[in-house]
N, C-alpha and C positions, 0 to 999 in steps of 0.2 A: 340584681346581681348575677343570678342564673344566666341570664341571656348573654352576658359578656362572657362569664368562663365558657360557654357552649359557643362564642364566637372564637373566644384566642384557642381553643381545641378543634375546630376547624382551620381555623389558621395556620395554627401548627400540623397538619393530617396537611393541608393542603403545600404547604412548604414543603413537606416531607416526601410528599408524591412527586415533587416539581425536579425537586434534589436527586430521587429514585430514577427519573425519568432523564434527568441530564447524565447521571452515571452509566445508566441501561444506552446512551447514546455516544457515549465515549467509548464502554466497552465493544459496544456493537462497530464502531467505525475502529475501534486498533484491531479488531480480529478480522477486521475483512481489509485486506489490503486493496481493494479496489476505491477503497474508500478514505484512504489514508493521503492524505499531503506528501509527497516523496518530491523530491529534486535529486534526479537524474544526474550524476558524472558520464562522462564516455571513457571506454578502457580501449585499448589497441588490439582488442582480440574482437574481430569481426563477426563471432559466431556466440559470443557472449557481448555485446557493444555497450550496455550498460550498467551502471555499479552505483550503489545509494548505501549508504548508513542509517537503518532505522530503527529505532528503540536498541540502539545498542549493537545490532546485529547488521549483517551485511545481505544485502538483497542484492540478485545480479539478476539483468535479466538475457536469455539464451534465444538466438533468431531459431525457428524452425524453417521445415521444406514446406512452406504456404505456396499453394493453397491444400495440399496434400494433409498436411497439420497444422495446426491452429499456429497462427503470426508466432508468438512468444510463449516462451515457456518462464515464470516468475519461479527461481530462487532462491533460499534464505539458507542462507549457510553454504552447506553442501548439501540440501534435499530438493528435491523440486517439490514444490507448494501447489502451483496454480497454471493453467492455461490460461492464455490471453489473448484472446480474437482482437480486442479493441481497445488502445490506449486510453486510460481512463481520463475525465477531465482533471481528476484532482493533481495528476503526476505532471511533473514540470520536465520535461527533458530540457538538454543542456544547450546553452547558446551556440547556434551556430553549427547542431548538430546535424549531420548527412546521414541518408542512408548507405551499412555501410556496403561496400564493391565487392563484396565474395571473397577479396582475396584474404587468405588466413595469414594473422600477422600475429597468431597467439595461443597458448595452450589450451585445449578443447576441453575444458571442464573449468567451472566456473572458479574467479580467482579467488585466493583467500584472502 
């Protein structure tokens, strides 16, 4: 009878690690946006050219003077969060999306 309660208490330790271990991987991928699933809108404003909804909140992301500063600047709200040398795999931009021509067709601070 021993060896079974010492198996389902194993069992359970080891579910419970499993469960630990998928939460610790969830929270680890929504706090690193590089790692997060995003699909990309495009907005009219050339120097901010892209806009997402995530978790609620609005992500935009701002082109910089590359190669002088890093490609993008990521976002969330009105703070900037994150540098971004390289589009991540996880993010989807939008169909049919250009790079955009310099010219400003939009207000210089990211949209609300």
């Amino acid at each position: 009878m021993r060896p079974r309660a010492r198996r389902t208490a194993l069992e359970r330790k080891s579910k419970q690690t499993a469960r630990h271990e998928k939460v610790s991987d969830e929270m680890a991928t929504s706090m690193n946006p590089m790692l997060r699933r995003v699909l990309w809108a495009e907005t009219s404003d050339t120097h901010f050219p892209y806009t997402a909804q995530v978790g609620g909140e609005r992500w935009t992301l701002r082109i910089n003077d590359f190669p002088d500063e890093p490609l993008y600047t990521l976002f969330v709200g009105q703070r900037p969060l994150q540098d971004i040398e390289e589009w991540p795999s996880t993010w989807v931009r939008p169909t049919g999306s250009t790079t955009p021509d310099g010219a400003h067709r939009g207000p210089l601070s990211p949209p609300q």
